[in-house]
N, C-alpha and C positions, 0 to 999 in steps of 0.2 A: 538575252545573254548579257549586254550590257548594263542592263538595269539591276539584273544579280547582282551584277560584278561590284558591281558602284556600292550595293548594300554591303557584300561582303568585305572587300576593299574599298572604306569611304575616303571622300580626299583623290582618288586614284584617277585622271587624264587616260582615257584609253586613247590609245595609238594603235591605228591598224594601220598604216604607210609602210606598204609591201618594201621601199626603196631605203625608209627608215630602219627597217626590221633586216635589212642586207647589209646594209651600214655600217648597223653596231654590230653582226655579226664579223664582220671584215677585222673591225675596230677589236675586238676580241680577241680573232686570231692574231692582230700581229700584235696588241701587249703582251699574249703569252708566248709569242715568239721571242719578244724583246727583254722580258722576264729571264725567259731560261737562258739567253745569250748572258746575260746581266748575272746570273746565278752561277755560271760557269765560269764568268771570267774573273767575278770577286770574291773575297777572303783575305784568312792567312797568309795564305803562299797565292801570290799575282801570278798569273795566268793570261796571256793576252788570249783574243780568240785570233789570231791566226796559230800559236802555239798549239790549241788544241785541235784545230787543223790536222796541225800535225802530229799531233798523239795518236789521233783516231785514226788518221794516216796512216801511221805506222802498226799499229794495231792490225791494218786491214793487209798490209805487205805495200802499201805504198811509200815513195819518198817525196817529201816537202821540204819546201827550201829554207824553214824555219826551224832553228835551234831550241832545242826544248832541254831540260834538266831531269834526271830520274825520280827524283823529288815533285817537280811538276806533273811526269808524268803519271805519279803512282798516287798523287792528289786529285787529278781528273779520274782517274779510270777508277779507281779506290772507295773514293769520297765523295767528289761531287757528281758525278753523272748519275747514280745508284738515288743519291740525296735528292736531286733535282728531279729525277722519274718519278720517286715517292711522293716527292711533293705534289706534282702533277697529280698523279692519281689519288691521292686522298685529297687533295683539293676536288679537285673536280667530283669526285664522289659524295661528298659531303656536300655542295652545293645544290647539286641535282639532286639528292636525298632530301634535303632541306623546301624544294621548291615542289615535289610531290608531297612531300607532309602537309604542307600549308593548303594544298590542294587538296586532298583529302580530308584535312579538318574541315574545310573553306573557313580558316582563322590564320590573318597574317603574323600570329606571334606564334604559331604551330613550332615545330623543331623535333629534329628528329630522337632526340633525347627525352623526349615525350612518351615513347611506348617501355623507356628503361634500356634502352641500349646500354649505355654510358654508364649507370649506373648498378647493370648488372655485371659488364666490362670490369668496372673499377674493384665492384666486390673481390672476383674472380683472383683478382689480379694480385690487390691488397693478401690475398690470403695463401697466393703462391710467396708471393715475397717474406711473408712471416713463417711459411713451412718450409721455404726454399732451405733453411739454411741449415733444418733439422735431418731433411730428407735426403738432401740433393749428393751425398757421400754416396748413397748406396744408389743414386740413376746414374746412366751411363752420360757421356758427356753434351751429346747432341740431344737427348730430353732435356738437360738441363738448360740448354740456350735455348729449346723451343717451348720449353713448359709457360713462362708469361703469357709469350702469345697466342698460345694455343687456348689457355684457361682464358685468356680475355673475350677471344671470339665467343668459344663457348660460353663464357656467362651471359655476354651479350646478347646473343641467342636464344639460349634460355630461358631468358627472362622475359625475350617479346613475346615468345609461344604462352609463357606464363599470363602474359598479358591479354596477348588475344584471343585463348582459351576463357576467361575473365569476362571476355566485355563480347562474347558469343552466346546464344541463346537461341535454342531450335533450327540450329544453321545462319540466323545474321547477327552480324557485327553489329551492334549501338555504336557508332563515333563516340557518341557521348560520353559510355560508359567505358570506351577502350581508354579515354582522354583521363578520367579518374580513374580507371585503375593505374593507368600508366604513372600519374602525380602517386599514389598510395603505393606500388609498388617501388618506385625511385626514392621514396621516403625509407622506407624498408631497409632497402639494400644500403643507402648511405647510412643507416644509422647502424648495421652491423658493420659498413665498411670502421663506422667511427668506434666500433666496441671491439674488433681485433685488432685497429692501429693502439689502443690503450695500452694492449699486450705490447707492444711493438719495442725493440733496442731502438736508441739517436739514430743508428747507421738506417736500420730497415725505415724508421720515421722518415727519413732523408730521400732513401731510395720511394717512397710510397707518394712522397709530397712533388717528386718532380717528374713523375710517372704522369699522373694526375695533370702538371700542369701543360702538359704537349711539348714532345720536340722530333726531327727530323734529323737530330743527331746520329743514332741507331740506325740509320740506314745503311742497307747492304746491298750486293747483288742477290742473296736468300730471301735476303728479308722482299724485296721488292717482286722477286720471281712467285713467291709465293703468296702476294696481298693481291697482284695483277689479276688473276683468274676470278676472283671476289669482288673487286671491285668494277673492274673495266668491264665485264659481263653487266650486271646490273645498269651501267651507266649507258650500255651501247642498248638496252630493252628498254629501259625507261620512258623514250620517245613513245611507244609505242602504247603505252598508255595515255598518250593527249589527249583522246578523244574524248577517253572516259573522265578522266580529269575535269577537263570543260564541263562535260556534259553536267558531273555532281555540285558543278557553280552554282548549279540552277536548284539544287535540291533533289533527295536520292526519289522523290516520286515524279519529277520531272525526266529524271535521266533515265530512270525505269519503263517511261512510256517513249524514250525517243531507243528504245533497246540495247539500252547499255547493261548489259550483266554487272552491277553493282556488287556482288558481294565476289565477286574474282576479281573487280579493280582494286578493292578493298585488303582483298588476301593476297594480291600479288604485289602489289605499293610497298602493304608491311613486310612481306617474303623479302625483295630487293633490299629497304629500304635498312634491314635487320644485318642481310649477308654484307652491304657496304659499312654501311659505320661498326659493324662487330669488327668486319677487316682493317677498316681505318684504326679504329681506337686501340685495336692487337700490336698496331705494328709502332705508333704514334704515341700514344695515349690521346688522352681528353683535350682535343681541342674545340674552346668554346665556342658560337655565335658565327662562323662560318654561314651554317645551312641556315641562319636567321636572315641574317644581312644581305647574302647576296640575294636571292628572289628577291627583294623588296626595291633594291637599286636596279633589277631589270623590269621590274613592273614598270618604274618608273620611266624606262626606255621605253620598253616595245608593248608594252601591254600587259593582261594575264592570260593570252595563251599556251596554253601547255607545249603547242606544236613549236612553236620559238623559244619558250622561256626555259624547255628543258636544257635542250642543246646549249642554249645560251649560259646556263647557269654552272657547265658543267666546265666551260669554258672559264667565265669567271672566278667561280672557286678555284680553279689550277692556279689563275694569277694573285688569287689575292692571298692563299696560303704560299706562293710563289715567292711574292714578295716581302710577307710581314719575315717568313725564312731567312730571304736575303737580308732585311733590317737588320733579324735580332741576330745572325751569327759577325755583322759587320761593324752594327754599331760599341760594340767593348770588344771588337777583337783583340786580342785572341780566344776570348772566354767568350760564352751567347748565353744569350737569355731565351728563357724557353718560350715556343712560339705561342702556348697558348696564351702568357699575360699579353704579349703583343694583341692577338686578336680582340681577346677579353677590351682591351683598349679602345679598338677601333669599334668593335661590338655592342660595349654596353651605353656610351653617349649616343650612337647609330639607336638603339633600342631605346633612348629614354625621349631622344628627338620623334621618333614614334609616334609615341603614348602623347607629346605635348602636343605633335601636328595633330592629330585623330583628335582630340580634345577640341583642338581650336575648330576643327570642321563640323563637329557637331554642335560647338554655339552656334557657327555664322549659319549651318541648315536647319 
């Protein structure tokens, strides 16, 4: 297993230190402890957290000995708590999505935007937005604020079953071929996304362009009630593919003789990994480099097993789309910048450090 590993992730220090592996589990829980404290108590309108205390307090029929404003309180319960649970769970979805794709590839540039999620997502999306404003007189009110999200899931959907049908033959899956048609497919779809925004007025350009770029803006208590069942299921299963995970480290005919049923780890990865980031991207939009970045900073910790690195990862992604959130609605408030250039940021130097480390490790071996 190590010696796979080493081939498929070269460069990579395996750590198995069962105390190491508790550690940065612990380390985990309390950033994103310290995150969502962090996320609750800043902004526009200051908010101490003993105040919210007492919001919640009262909320629940309690009284706390701290003074709070209606203002404050309709900012906590309204805006940020709704905001910071989205965040949580599309983080965390996207990470763990991210860290079984690359396992499933066994290629550490994998991502889940790989099989078309994102790209069937954006279609969808783009094409609600351009017809939204021919149609939307004659649907009734509550289609009209759920048709985005709804079309995004479904395209995103859609498009992976399109996928995985594709790269299927006489019952199994080629990786290989799920891998191209996924890149041919995502070509596809952005280049009709780019031939109905042509159609498109300034406003819908406007509304299509920052759709696209990710934000945690849009958060609601709807919105968040209904992305939870999509995402947090698949995230709390996941684990339960490590074994299999591992096992195709080794190659799908090594994992086939230690009796891993290969083509239901396969069809259940892409099932999950589809119903998450279709729910993520519905409710969000496109946020990039998430499911890249984080598996590779826990590889780096605890190793590449799936039995840590899931949990781990899902853990991770909550804080780090946790925080780039907190950044960008802090750093020009009152206005935010949408989270996805934040990630993009952290993501694509993370990505190009990569490609220069993996280079240098194949001179020096």
């Amino acid at each position: 297993m190590v010696s796979a590993t080493a081939r498929i992730f070269p460069g990579l220090k395996i750590k198995s230190s069962h105390a190491r592996a508790r550690l940065v589990l612990v380390g985990l829980v309390v950033l994103l402890g310290v995150l969502v404290l962090l996320a609750v108590d800043k902004g526009a309108v200051e908010i101490s957290l003993a105040q919210c205390l007492a919001i919640i307090g009262h909320k629940l029929g309690l009284t706390l000995p701290w003074p709070f404003t209606a203002q404050q309180a309709a900012t906590l319960i309204d805006i940020r708590l709704p905001r910071v649970l989205l965040g949580v769970l599309v983080g965390a979805g996207l990470g763990v999505s991210g860290a079984a794709m690359q396992g499933l590839f066994r290629n550490p540039l994998a991502d889940p935007s790989l099989v078309g999620i994102s790209a069937g997502a954006a279609l969808a999306a783009t094409l609600v937005i351009i017809v939204g404003d021919v149609v939307s007189f004659h649907l009734p009110p509550l289609v009209q604020l759920c048709a985005l999200p709804i079309a995004a899931f479904a395209g995103g959907l859609l498009t992976t079953v399109l996928v995985y049908r594709l790269a299927t033959i006489a019952g199994q899956t080629v990786v290989a071929t799920l891998l191209l048609a996924g890149i041919a497919i995502n070509a596809l779809a952005q280049s009709f996304s780019g031939l109905i925004t042509f159609y498109a007025t300034d406003t819908q350009i406007r509304s299509i362009t920052f759709w696209k770029l990710g934000s945690l803006g849009g958060a609601t208590w709807p919105s968040v009630m209904v992305a939870a069942p999509f995402i947090l299921a698949p995230v709390l299963l996941f684990p339960r593919l490590a074994r299999g995970l591992n096992a195709l480290l080794l190659g799908e005919a090594e994992a086939g003789h230690l009796g891993i049923d290969i083509e239901r780890v396969k069809r259940v990865t892409i099932f999950l990994v589809a119903l998450t980031v279709g729910a993520a991207v519905a409710v969000t939009g496109i946020i990039a480099f998430v499911g890249l970045v984080v598996p590779h900073l826990l590889r780096l910790l605890v190793g590449p097993d799936h039995r840590r690195l899931l949990p781990d990862a899902a853990l991770l992604g909550a804080s780090l789309l946790l925080g780039a959130d907190l950044v960008a609605r802090t750093i020009v408030a009152p206005a935010e910048l949408p989270i996805g250039v934040l990630t993009a940021l952290i993501g694509a130097p993370f990505f190009l450090w990569l490609l220069l480390h993996d280079r240098k490790w194949r001179v020096i071996h």
